[in-house]
N, C-alpha and C positions, 0 to 999 in steps of 0.2 A: 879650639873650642873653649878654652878657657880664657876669662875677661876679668880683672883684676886692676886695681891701683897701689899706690904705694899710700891713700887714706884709705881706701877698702880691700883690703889683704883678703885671701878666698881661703877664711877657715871654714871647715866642715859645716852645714847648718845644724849637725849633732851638738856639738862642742858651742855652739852660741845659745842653741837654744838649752844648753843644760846652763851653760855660764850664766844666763838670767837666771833660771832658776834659784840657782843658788844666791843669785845677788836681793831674791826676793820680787824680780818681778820677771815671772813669765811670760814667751812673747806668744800673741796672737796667731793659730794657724790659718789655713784657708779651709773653707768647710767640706771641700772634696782636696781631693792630694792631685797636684801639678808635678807634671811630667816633662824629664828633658824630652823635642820630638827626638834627636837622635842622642846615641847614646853618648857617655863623653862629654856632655855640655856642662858648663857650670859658669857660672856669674856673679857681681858683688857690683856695688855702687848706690849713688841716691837714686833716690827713688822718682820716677814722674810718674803721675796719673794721667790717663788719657781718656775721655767719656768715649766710646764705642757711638756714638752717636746719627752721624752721618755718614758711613759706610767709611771708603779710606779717605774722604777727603776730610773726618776728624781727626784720620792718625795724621795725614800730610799739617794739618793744621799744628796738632802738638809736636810734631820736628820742627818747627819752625821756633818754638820753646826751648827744644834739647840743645841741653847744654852737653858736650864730649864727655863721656864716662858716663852718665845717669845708666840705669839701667827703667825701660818704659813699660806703665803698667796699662796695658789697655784692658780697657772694662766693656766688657759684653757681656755684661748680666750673668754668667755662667752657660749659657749657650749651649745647646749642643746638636745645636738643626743648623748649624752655619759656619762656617771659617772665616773669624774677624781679622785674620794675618795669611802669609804666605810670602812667596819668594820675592814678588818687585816691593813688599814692605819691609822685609828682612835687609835686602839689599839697599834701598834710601836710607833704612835708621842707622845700618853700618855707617855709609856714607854722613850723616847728619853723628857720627861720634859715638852713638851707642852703645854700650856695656853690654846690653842683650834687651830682650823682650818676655816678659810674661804676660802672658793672655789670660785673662779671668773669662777663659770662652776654650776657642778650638783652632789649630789650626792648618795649614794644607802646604798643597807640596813640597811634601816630607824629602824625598831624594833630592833635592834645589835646595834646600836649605841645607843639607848635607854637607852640599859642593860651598853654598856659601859661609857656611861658619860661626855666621852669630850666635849665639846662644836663644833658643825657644822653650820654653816653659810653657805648658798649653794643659788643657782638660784632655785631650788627645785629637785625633785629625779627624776632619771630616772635607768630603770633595767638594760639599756646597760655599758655593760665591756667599761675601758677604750682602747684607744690603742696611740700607738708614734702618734709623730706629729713631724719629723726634721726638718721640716719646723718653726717650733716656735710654739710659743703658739695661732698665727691668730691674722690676723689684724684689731680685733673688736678692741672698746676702750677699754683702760687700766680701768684697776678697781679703783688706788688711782693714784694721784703724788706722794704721798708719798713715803721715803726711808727707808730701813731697818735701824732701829731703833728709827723708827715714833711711837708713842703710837696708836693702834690698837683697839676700843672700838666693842663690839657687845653686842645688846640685841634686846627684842621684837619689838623695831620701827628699827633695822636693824645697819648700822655698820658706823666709821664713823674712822677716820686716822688723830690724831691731831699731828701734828709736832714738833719735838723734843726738838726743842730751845721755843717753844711755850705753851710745855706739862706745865711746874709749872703756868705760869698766865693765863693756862685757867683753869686748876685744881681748882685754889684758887677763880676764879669768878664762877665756876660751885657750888661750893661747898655752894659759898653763896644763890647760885639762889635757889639751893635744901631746903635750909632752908628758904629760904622765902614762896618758892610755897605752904613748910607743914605748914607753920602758914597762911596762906591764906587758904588753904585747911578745916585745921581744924578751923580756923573763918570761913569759909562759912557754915559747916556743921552745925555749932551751932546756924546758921540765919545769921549773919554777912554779908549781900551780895558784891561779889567784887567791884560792884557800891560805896557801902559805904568805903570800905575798900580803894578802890583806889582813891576815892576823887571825882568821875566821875564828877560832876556837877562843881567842882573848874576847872577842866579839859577846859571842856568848854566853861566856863568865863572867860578864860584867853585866848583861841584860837578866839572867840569873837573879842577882840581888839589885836590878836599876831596872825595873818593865820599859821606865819611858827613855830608855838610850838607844837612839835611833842609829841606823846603819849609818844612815849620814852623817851622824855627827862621830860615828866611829874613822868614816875614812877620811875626815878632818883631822884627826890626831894618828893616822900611821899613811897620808901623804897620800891615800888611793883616790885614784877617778873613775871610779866606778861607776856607772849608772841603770 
């Protein structure tokens, strides 16, 4: 249930979206929180959009688009009177190379997607058939800014669209964040408290006589990834 490359490694969407932060540009979330359908799923790649349009013969349209690893975003307005995905579109997108799928809607047969694998990101399930919409996908909010061929992350805290020109420096600060949080993790486990570990009490003696020394800029100078 996990889908990865070796240009989109499956770091946490914690640690990407703290790594922007810190690089000064935060990334965009989805205005409700996306959910693996089962549990254990997680995914990483570029990004497709797909207009939810004309029921599945918009999504059979955009596989004929997918390129092998994209992860697909189909757009259903946010939905939640219908199911724009399920099992024989789970299983074509596998087949057409796919990374996985997030639904900006809902989607159905949860236990068939189980057995099949791919990664599903949805609003959560509902048993209703999809149907057209020529009117577009609705004019709920958009799910990302993001453009096709934005890096696409999802896991158990939900999903997040780091931007292309952006993807390698946040890659390279996530990457550190992730190694610091597991030595922090496992000194804490061993007694070690983050108190100690992050200097807390230097912390405060120095805000003391400095009001605008921010935590952050403290665990910049004793190596902590705190967040």
């Amino acid at each position: 249930m996990v889908s990865s490359t070796d240009e989109h490694p499956m770091w946490p969407t914690a640690a990407l979206w703290d790594a922007a932060a810190r690089l000064g540009a935060p990334l965009a979330l989805p205005p409700r929180p996306l959910t693996p359908a089962v549990a254990g799923m997680r995914c990483s790649g570029p990004l497709r959009r797909i207009a939810h349009t004309d029921g599945v013969a918009s999504i059979l349209e955009g596989l004929d688009r997918t390129v092998p690893g994209e992860v697909l975003l189909i757009d259903d307005g946010g939905r939640t009177d219908e199911a724009c995905a399920g099992d024989l579109v789970a299983i074509e997108s596998r087949l057409a190379g796919a990374a996985g799928l997030i639904l900006w809607g809902c989607h159905r047969d949860t236990d068939e997607l189980a057995a099949i694998g791919l990664p599903v990101f949805s609003l959560g399930p509902c048993p209703a058939s999809p149907h057209p919409h020529p009117e577009g996908p609705g004019a709920g909010t958009p799910l990302f800014e993001g453009r096709d061929g934005d890096t696409v992350v999802a896991d158990a805290d939900g999903v997040v669209a780091v931007p292309a020109a952006l993807w390698e420096d946040v890659l390279a600060v996530a990457e550190k964040i992730v190694r610091a949080e597991r030595i922090q993790a496992d000194m804490a486990l061993g007694g070690v408290g983050l108190r100690e570990q992050l200097q807390w009490s230097r912390f405060l003696d120095r805000r003391r006589t400095d009001p605008g020394y921010t935590f952050r800029s403290h665990l910049a100078q004793v190596n902590g990834a705190l967040e």
